[in-house]
C-alpha positions as CSV (number, residue, x, y, z in Angstrom):
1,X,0.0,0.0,0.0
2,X,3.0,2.5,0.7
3,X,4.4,1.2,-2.5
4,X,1.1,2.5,-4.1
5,X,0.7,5.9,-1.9
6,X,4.2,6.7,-3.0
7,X,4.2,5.7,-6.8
8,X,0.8,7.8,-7.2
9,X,1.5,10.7,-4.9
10,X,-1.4,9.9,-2.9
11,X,-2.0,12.5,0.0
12,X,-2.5,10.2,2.4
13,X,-2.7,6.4,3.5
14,X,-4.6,4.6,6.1
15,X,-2.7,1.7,7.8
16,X,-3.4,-0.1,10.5
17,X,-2.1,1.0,14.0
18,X,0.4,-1.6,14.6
19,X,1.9,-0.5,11.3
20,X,1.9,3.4,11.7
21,X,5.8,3.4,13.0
22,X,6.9,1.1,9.8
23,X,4.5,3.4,7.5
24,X,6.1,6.7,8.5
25,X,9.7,5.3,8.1
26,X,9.1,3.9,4.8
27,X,7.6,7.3,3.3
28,X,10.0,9.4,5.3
29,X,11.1,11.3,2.6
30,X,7.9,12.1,1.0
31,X,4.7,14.2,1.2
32,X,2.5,11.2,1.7
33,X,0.9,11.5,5.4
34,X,0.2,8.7,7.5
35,X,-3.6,8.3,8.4
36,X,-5.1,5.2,10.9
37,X,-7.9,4.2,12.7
38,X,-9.1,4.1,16.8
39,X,-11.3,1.6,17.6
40,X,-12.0,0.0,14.4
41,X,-14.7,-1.4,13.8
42,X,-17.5,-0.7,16.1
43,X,-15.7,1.9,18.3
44,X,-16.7,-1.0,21.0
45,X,-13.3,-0.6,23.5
46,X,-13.4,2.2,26.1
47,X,-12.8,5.8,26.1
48,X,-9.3,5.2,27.7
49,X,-8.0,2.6,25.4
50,X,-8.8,4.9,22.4
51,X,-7.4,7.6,24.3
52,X,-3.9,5.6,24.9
53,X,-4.4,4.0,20.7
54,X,-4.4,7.9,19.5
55,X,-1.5,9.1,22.2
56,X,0.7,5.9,20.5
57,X,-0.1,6.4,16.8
58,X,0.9,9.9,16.9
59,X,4.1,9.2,18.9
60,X,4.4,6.4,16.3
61,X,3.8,8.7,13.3
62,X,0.3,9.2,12.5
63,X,-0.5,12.9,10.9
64,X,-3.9,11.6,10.7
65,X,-6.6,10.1,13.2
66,X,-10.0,8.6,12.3
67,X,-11.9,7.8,15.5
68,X,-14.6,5.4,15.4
69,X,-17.6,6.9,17.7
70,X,-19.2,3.9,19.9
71,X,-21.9,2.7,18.0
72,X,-23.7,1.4,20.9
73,X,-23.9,4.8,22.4
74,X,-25.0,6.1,19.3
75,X,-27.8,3.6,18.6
76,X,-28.8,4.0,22.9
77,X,-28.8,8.4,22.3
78,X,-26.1,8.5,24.6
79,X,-25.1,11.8,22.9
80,X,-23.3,13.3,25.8
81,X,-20.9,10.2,25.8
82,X,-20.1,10.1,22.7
83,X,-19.3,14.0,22.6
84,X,-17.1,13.6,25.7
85,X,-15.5,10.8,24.1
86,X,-14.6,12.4,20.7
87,X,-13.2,15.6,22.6
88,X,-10.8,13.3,24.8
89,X,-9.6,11.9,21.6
90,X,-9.3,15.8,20.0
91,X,-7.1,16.7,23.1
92,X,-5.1,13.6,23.0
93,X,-4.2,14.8,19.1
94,X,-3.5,17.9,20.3
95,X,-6.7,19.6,19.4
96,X,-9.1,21.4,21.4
97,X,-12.3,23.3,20.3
């Protein structure tokens, strides 16, 4: 897939956590940014794991974060949840607002 990303010039590519830290080495030298996912596929584990998943991809190389909202809140209208929960994973990127 880096092969690909690089031989296209594709802005970005999504890789799997656990392959962030080779991803970012291998396009180093390029404009090609590194994009993954927290809490993939149902956005199931807990607020703190995806907190800690987002801390360690962007320490691993991440310039990208796509957070999976907890579908089960969702589907229950646990709105206020799932809004704290997306603005812990905001401020563990770095974001706030």
């Amino acid at each position: 897939m880096c092969t690909e990303a690089y031989a296209h010039d594709f802005a970005a590519v999504c890789i799997p956590p656990c392959f962030v830290k080779e991803a970012k080495q291998f396009l180093r030298n390029t404009q090609v940014k590194i994009a993954t996912v927290i809490g993939f596929p149902f956005g199931n584990t807990t607020t703190e794991v995806k907190v800690f998943e987002t801390k360690q991809a962007i320490a691993n190389g991440a310039d990208e974060i796509d957070m999976v909202i907890n579908i089960g809140w969702l589907k229950q209208g646990d709105f206020d949840a799932v809004g704290k929960e997306i603005k812990l994973i905001k401020e563990a990127c770095g974001k706030t607002g």
